[in-house]
C-alpha positions as CSV (number, residue, x, y, z in Angstrom):
1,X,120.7,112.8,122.8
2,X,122.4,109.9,122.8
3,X,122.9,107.1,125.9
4,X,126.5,107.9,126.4
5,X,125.8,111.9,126.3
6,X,123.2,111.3,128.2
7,X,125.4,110.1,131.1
8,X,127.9,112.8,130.6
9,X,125.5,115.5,131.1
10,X,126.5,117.8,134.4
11,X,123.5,117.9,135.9
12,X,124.7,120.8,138.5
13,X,123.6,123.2,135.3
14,X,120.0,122.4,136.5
15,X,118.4,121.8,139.9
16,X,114.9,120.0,140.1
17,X,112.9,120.3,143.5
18,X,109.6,118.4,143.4
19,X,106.6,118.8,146.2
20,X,103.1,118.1,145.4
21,X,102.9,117.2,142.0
22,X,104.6,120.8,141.0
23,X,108.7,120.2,139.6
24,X,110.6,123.0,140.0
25,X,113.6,123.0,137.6
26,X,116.4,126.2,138.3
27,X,119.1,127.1,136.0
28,X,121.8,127.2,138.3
29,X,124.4,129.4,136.9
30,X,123.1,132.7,138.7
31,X,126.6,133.6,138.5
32,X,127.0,134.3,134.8
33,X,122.8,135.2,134.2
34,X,122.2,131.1,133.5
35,X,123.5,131.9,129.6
36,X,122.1,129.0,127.6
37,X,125.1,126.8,127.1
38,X,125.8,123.6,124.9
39,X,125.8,122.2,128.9
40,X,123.1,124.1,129.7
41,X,120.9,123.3,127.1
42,X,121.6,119.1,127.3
43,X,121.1,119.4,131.0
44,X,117.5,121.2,130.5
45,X,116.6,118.6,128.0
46,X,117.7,115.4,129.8
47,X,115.4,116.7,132.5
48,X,112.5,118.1,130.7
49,X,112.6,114.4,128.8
50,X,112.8,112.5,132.3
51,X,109.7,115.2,133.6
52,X,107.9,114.2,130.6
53,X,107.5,110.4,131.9
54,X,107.3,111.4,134.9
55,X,103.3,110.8,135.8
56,X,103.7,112.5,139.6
57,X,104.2,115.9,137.7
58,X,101.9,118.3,136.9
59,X,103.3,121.3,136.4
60,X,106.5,122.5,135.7
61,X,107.9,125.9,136.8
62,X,111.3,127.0,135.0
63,X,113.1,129.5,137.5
64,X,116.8,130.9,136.9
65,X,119.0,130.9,139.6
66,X,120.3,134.5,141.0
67,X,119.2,137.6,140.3
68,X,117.8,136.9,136.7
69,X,116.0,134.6,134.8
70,X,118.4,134.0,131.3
71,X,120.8,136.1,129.2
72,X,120.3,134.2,126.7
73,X,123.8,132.0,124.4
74,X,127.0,131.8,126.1
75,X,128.5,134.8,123.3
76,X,132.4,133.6,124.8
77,X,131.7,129.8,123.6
78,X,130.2,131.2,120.5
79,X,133.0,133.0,120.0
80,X,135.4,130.1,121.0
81,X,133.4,127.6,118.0
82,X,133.8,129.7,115.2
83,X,132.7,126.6,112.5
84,X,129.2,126.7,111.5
85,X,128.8,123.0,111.9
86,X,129.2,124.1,115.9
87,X,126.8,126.8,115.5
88,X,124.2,124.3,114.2
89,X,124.3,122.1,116.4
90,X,124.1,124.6,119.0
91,X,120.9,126.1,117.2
92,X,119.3,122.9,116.8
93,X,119.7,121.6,120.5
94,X,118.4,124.6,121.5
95,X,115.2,124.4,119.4
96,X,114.7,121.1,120.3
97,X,114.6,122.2,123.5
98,X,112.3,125.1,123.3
99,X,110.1,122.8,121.1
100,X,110.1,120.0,124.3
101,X,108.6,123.1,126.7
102,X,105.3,122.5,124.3
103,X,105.2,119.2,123.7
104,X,105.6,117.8,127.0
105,X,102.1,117.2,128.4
106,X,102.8,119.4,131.9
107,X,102.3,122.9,131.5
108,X,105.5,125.1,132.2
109,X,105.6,128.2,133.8
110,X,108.2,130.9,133.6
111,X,109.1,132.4,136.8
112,X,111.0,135.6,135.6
113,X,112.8,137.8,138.6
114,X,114.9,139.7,136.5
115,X,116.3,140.3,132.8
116,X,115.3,137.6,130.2
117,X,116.6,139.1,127.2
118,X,117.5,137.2,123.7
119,X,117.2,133.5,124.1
120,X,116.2,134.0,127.3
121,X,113.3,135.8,126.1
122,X,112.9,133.0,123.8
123,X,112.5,130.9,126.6
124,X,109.9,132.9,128.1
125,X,107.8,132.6,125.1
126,X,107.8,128.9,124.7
127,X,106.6,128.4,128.1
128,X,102.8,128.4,128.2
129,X,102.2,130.9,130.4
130,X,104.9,133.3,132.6
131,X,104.6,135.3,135.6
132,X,106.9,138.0,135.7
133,X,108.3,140.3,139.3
134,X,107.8,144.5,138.6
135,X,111.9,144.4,138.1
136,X,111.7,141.9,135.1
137,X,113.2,143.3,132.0
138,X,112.8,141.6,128.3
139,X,114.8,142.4,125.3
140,X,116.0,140.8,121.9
141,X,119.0,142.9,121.6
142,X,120.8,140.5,119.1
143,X,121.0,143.6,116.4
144,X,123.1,145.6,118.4
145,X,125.7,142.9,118.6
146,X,125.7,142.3,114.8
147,X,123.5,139.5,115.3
148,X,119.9,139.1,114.5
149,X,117.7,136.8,116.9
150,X,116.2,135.2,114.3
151,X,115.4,132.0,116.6
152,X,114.4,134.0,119.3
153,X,111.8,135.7,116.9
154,X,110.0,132.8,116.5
155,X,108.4,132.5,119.7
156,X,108.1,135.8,120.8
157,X,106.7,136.1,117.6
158,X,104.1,133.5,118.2
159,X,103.3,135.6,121.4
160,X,103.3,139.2,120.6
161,X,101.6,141.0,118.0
162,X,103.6,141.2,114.9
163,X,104.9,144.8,114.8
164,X,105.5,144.7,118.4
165,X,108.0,141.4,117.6
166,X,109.4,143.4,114.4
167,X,110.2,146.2,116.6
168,X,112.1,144.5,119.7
169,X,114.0,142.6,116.8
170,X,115.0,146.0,115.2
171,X,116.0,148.0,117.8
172,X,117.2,145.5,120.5
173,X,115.2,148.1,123.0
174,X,114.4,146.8,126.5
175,X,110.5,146.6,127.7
176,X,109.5,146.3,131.4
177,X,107.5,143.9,132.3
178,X,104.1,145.9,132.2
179,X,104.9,146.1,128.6
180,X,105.6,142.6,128.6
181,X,102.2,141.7,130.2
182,X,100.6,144.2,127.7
183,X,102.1,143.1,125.0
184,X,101.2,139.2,125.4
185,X,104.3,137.8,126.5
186,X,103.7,137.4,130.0
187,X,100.5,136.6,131.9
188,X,100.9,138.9,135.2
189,X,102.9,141.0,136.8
190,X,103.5,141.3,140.6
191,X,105.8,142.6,143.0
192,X,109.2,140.3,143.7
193,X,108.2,139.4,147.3
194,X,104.9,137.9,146.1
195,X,106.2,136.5,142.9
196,X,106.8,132.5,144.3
197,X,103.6,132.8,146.0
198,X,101.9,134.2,143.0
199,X,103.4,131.5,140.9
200,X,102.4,128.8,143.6
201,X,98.8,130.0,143.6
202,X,98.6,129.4,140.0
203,X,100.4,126.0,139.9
204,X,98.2,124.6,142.4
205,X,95.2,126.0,140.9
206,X,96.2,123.8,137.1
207,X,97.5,120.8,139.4
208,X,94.1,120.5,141.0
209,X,92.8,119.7,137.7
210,X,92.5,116.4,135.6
211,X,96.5,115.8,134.3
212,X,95.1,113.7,131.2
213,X,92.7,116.3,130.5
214,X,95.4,119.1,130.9
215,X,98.1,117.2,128.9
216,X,95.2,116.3,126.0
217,X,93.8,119.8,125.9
218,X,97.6,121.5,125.8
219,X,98.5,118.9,122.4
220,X,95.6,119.6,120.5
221,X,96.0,123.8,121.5
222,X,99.8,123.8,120.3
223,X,98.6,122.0,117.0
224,X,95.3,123.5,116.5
225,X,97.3,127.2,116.8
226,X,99.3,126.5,114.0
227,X,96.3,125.7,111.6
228,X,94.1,127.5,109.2
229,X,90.5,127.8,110.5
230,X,88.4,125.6,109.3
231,X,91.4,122.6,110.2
232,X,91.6,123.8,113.3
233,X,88.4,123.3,113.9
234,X,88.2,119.9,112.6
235,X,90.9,118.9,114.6
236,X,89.3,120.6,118.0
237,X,86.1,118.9,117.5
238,X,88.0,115.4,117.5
239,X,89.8,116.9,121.0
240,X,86.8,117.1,122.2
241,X,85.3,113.9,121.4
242,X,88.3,112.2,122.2
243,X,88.5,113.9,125.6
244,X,85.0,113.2,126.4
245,X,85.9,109.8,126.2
246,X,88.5,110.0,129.3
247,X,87.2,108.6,132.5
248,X,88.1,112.1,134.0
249,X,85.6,113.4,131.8
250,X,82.4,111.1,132.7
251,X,83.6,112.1,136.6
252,X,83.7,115.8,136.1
253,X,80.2,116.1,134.6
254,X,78.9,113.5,137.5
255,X,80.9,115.9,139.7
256,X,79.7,119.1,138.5
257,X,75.9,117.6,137.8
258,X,76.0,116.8,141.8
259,X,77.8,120.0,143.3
260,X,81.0,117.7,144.9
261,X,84.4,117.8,144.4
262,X,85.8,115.8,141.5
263,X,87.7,112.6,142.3
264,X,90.0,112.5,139.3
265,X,91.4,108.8,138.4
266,X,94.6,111.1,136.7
267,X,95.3,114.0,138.9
């Protein structure tokens, strides 16, 4: 994105709230199921881009205002940009944001109350781990719509078994959120009074750790996972190396070697 787009962004599409190293960014159009607008979309990525400089963060959660997490594009502005140079530019901010969930060093969290269904779901995918209330529903129901959610499918893919993927892409059908969990596209499932608190509990526990060893370890996973074996394993060994070369490193052993706390230089 450009300077001058930059400064146009509305920013009231996304709210960030910060306390103790955790930044809590809300889609905040609750209203309408926080559809994943041109606006939408530039306001997530100018502030997943400003988070990802941001050394005071640790972890990221991505909540959606209202009632439900994300229904995925806005279908009226689709509607109302008929030309396909629209629609790929639409297509390619979004992947560029999806693709910024990963490569930002913070882990991201998905905090899913409600339906996440088609991008949306998407969105859950690409974050690197999701907790999910009992009322959360998940769908890719593109197909029934006349349109397939062929970028959607990517991530979900890359979470979910294969056939399981296949099968939400073919029939559009809605899972619960138990399915989600057992399928791989969620990490837990609790009920929606205790999901903040369950989410808290788990973004404490990652910002306790070593942030240069966290942001390290989470590159050399995202490329590692895309490998064949023995690459991947060439490339992991050099994570390691590299990462026992971080001060945090030397500390931890000292730390663990003694039975005391760690005093990380990068928390």
């Amino acid at each position: 994105m450009n300077a001058n787009l930059q400064a146009a962004v509305d920013q009231s599409y996304v709210l960030r709230a910060d306390r103790d190293g955790i930044a809590t960014v809300t889609l905040n159009r609750g209203d309408r199921l926080n559809p994943l607008s041109m606006a939408m979309l530039d306001a997530m990525q100018q502030t997943m881009d400003q988070i990802a400089q941001d050394s005071t963060v640790k972890v990221v959660v991505l909540a959606g205002g209202g009632k439900h997490f994300c229904a995925g594009h806005d279908l009226r502005e689709m509607r109302a940009n008929p030309s396909k140079a629209w629609q790929t530019d639409l297509f390619e901010r979004c992947s560029k944001m999806m693709l910024t969930l990963t490569a930002i060093s913070q882990p991201v969290i998905a905090r899913i109350q409600g339906v996440a269904v088609a991008a949306g779901c998407q969105l859950v995918s690409m974050c690197d781990l999701a907790v999910a209330s009992e009322n959360a529903q998940f769908a890719l129901p593109g197909i029934k719509s006349g349109i397939f959610c062929t970028t959607p499918g990517v991530g979900v893919a890359r979470n979910v078994a294969r056939k399981h993927a296949m099968e939400m892409l073919l029939t559009g059908d809605v899972i619960d959120a138990k399915t989600a969990e057992r399928f791989g596209l969620i990490n837990h499932v609790v009920p929606l009074a205790e999901l903040d608190a369950a989410i808290d509990r788990l973004a404490k526990k990652i910002a306790a750790h070593s942030g240069a060893v966290v942001g390290m370890g989470k590159s050399y996973f995202y490329k590692q996972i895309e490998m064949g074996l023995a690459g991947a394993y060439d490339l992991a060994a050099e994570g390691m190396a590299c990462n026992m070369m971080l001060d945090d490193a030397g500390e931890g052993i000292d730390a663990f070697l003694a039975k005391r706390t760690p005093n990380w230089r990068d928390r």
